[in-house]
N, CA, C and O atoms as CSV, one atom per row, in Angstrom:
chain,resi,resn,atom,element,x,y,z
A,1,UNK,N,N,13.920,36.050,16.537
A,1,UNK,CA,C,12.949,35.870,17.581
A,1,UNK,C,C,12.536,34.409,17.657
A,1,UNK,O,O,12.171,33.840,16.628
A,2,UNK,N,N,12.586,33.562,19.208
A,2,UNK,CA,C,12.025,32.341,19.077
A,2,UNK,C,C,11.074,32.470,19.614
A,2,UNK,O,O,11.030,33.468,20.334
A,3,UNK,N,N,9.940,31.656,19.576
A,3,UNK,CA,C,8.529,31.905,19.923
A,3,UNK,C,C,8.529,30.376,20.406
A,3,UNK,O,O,8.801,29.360,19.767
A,4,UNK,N,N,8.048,30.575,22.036
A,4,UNK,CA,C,7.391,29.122,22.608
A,4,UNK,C,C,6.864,28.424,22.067
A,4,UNK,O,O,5.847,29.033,21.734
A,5,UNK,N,N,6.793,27.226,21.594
A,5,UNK,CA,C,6.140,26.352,20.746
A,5,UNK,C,C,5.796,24.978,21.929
A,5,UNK,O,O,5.255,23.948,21.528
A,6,UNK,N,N,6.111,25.126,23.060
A,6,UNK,CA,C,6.232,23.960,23.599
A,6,UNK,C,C,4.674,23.730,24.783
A,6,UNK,O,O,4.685,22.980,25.759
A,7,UNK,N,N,3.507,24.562,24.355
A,7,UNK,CA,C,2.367,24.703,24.842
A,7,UNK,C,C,1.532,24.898,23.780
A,7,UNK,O,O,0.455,25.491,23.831
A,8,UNK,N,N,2.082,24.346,22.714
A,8,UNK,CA,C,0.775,24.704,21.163
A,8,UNK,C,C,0.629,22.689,21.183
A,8,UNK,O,O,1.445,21.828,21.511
A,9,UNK,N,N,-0.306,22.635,20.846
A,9,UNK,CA,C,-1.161,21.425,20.669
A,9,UNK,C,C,-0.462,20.340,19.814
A,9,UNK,O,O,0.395,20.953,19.177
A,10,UNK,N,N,-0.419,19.257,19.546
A,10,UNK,CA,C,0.412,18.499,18.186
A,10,UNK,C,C,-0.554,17.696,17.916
A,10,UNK,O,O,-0.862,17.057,18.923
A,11,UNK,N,N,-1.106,17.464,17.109
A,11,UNK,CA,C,-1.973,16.722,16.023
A,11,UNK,C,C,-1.351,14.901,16.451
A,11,UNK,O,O,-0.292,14.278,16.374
A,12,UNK,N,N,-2.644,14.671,16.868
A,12,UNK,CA,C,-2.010,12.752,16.922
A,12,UNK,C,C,-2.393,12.054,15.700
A,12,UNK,O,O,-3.506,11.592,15.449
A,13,UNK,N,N,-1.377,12.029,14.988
A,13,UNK,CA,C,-1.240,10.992,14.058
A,13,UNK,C,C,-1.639,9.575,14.099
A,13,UNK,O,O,-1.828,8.995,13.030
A,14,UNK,N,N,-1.737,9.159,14.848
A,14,UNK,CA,C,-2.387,7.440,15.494
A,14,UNK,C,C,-3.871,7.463,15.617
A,14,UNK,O,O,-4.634,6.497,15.635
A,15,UNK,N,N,-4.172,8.835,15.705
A,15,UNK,CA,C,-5.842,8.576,16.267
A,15,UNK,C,C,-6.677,8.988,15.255
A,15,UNK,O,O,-6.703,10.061,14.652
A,16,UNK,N,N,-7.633,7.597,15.098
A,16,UNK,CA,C,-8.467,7.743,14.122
A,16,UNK,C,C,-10.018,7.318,14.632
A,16,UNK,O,O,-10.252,6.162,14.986
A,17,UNK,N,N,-11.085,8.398,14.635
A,17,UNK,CA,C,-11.835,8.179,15.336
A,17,UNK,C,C,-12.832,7.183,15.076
A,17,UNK,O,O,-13.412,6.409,15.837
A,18,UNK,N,N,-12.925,7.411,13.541
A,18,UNK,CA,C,-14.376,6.812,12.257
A,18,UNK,C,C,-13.241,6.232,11.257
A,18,UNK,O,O,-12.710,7.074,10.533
A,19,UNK,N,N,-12.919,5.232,11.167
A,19,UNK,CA,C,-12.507,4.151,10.340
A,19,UNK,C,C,-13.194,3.567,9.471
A,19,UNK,O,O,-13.408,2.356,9.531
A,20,UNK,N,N,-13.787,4.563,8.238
A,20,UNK,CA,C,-14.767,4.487,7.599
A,20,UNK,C,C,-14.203,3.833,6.287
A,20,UNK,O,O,-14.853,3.779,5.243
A,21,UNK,N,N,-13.111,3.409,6.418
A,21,UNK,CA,C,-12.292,2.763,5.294
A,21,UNK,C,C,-13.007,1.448,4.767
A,21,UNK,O,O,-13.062,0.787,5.804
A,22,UNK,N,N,-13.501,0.790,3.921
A,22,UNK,CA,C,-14.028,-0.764,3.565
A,22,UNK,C,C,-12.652,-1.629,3.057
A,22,UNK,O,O,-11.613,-1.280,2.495
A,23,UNK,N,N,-13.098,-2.742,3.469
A,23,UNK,CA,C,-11.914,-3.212,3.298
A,23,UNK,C,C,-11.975,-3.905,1.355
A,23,UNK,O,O,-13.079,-3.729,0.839
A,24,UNK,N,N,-11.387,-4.285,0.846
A,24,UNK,CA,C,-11.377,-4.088,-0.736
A,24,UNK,C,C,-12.353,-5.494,-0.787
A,24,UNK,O,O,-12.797,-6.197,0.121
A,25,UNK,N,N,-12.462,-5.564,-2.085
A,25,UNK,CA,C,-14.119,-6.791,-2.740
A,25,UNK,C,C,-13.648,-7.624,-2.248
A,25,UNK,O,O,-14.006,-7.889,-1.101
A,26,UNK,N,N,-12.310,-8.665,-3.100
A,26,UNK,CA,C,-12.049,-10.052,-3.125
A,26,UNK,C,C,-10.965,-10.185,-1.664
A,26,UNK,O,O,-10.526,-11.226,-1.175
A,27,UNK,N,N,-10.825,-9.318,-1.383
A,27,UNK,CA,C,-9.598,-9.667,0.159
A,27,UNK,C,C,-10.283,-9.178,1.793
A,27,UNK,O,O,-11.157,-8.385,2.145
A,28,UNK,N,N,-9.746,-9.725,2.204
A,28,UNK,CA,C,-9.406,-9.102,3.910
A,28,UNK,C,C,-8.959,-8.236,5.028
A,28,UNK,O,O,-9.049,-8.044,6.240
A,29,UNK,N,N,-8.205,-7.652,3.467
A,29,UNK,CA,C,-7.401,-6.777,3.924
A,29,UNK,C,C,-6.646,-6.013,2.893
A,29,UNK,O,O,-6.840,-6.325,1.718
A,30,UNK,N,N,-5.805,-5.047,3.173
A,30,UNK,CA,C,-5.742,-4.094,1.639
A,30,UNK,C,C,-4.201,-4.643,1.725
A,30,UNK,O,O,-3.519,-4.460,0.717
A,31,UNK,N,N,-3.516,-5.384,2.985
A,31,UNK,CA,C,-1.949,-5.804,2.447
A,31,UNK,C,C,-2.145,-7.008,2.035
A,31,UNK,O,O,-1.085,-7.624,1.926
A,32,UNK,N,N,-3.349,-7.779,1.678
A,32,UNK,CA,C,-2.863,-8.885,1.117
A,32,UNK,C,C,-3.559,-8.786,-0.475
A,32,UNK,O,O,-3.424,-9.793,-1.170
A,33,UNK,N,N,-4.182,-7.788,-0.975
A,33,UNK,CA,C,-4.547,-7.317,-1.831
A,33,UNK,C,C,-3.359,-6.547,-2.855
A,33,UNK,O,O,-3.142,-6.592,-4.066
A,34,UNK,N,N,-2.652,-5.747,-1.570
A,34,UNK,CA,C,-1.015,-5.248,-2.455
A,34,UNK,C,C,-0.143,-6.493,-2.798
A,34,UNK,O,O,0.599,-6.541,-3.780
A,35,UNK,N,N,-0.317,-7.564,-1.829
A,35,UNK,CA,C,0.795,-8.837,-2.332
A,35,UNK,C,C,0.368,-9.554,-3.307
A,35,UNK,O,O,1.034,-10.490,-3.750
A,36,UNK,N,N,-1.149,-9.115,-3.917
A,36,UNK,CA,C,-1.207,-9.896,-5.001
A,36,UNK,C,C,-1.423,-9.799,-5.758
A,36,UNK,O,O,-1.624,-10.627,-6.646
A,37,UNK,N,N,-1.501,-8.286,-5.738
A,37,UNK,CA,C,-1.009,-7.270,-6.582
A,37,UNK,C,C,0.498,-7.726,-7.686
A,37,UNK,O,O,0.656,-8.258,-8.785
A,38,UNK,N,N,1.570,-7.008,-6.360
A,38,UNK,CA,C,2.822,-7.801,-6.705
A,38,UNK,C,C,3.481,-8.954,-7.068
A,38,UNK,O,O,4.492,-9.095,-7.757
A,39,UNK,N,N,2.608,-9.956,-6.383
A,39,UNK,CA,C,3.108,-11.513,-7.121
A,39,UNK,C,C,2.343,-11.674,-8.624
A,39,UNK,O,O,2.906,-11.959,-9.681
A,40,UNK,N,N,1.202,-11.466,-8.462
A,40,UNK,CA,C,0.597,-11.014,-10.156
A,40,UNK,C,C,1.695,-10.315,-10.896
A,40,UNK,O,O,2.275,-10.951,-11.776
A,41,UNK,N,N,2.016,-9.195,-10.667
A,41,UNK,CA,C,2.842,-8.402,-11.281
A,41,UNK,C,C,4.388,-9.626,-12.199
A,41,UNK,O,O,4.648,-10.102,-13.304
A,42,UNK,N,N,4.966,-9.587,-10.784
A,42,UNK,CA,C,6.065,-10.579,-11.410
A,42,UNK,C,C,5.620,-11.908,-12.239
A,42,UNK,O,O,6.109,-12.131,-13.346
A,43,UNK,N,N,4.809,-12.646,-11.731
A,43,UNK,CA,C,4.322,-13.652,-12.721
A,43,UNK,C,C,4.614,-13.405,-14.172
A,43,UNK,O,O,5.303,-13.971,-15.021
A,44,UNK,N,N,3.528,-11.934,-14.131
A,44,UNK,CA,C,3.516,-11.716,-15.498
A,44,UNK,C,C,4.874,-11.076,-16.091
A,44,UNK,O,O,4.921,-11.020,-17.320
A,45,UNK,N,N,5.845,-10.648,-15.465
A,45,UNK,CA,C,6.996,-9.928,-15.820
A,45,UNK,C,C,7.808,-11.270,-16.376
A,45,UNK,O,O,8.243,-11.335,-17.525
A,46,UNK,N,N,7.973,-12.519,-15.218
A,46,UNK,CA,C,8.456,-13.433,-15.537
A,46,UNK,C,C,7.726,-14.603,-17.190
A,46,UNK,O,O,8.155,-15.707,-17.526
A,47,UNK,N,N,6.827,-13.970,-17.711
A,47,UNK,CA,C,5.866,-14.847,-18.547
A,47,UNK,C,C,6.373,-14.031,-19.826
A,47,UNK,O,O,6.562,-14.363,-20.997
A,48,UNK,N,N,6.497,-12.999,-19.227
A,48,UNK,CA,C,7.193,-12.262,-20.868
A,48,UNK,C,C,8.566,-12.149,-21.078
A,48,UNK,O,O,9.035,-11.796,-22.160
A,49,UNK,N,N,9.449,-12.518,-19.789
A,49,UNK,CA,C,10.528,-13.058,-20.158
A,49,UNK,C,C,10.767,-14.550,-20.570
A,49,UNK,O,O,11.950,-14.589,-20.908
A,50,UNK,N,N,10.330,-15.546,-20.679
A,50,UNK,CA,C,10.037,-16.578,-20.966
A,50,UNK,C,C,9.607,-16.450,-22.268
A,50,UNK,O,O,10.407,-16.883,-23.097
A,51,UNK,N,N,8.197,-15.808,-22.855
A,51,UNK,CA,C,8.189,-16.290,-24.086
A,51,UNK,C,C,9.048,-15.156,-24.784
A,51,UNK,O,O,8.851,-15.286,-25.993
A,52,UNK,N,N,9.777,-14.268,-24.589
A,52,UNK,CA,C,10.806,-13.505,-25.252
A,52,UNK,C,C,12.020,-14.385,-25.606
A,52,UNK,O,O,12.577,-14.433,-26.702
A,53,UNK,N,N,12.405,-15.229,-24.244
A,53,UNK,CA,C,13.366,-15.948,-25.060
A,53,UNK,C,C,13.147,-17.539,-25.718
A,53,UNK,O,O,13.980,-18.397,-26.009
A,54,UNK,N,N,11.643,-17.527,-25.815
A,54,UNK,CA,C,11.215,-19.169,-26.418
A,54,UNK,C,C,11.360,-18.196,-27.814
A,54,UNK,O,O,12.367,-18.346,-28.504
A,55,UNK,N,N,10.783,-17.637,-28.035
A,55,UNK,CA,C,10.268,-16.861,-29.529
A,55,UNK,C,C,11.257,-15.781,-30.520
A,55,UNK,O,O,11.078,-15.297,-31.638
A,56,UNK,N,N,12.651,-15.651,-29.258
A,56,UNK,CA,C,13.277,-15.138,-30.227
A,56,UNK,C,C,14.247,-15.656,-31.012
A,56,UNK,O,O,14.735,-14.980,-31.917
């Protein structure tokens, strides 16, 4: 059995009425908060490859 589906309602994904989101402490925005996130990240990935091979 197929059942009409093409008069049932669809949920809009785009619409947001109350954007009650804050934007984070030290940033502007939450993607430049993830990039520095990530460049932090590698820094430090790159700092322990460095003294791994000064020290071994």
């Amino acid at each position: 059995m197929h059942e009409n589906t093409t008069n049932m309602p669809t949920p809009d994904t785009n619409f947001d009425e109350h954007n009650d989101e804050a934007p984070p402490a030290l940033f502007r925005s939450w993607s430049q908060m993830y990039a520095f996130v990530l460049i932090l990240h590698a820094i430090i990935i790159a700092l322990f490859y460095i003294f791994t091979h000064a020290y071994s």
